[in-house]
C-alpha positions in Angstrom: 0.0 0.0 0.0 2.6 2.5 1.2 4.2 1.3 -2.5 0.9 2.5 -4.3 0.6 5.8 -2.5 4.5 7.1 -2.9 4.2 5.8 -7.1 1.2 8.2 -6.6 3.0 11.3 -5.4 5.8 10.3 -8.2 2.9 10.3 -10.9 1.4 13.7 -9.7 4.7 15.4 -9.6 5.7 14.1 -12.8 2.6 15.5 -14.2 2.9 18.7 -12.5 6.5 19.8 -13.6 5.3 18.3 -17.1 2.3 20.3 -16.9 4.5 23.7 -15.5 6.8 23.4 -18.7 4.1 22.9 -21.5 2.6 26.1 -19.9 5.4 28.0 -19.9 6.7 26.6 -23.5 2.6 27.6 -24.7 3.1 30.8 -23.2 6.3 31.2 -25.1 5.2 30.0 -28.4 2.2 32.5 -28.4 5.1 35.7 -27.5 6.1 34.6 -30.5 3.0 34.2 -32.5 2.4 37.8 -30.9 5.4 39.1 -32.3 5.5 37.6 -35.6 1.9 39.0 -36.4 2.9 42.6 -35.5 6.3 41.9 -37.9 3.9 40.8 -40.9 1.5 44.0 -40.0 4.7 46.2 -40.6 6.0 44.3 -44.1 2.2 44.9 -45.0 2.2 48.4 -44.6 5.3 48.5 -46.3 4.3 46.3 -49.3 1.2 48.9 -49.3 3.3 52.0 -49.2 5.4 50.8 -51.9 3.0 49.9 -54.4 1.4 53.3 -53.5 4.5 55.2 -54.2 5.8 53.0 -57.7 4.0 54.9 -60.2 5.3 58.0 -59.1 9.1 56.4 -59.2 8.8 53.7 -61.9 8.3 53.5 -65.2 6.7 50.8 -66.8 8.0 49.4 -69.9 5.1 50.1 -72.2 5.3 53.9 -70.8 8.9 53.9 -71.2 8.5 52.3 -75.0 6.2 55.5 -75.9 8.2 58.0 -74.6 11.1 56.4 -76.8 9.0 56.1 -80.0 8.0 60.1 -79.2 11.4 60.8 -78.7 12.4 58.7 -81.9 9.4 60.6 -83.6 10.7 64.1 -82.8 14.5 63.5 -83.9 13.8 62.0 -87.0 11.1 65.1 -87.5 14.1 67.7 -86.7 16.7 65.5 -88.7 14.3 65.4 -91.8 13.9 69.3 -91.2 17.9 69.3 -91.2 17.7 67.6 -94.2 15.6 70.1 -95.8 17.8 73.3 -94.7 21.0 71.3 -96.1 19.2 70.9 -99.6 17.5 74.8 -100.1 
């Protein structure tokens, strides 16, 4: 009996000290859930801010191929002109 009732306390206090540590490694885990979350809130309002601000500081290609096809329409306007002069 006195066998029993000390394999008894044993159990408990396994339990307990297993019990403390899963509390404390839960508690821990969810800090870090915490501070994760508030880390992908910041790189979303980063992402956000960045696409807000890339039209104003990128060009995209098609944009950047018609600005190059005006520019290409202009010089070959003034080289025609040039032309012109060279010939009266």
């Amino acid at each position: 009996m006195a066998w029993e009732h000390a394999f008894n306390i044993i159990i408990s206090l396994m339990i307990g000290i297993i019990a403390f540590y899963m509390k404390a490694e839960r508690s821990r885990t969810n800090e870090e859930i915490n501070r994760n979350a508030e880390h992908v809130t910041k790189l979303d309002d980063r992402i956000d801010e960045l696409e807000r601000s890339l039209p104003f500081t990128y060009v995209t290609r098609e944009d950047y191929i018609r600005q190059l096809a005006q520019i290409d329409n202009k010089l070959d306007k003034i080289y025609s002109s040039l032309e012109r002069g060279r010939k009266d």
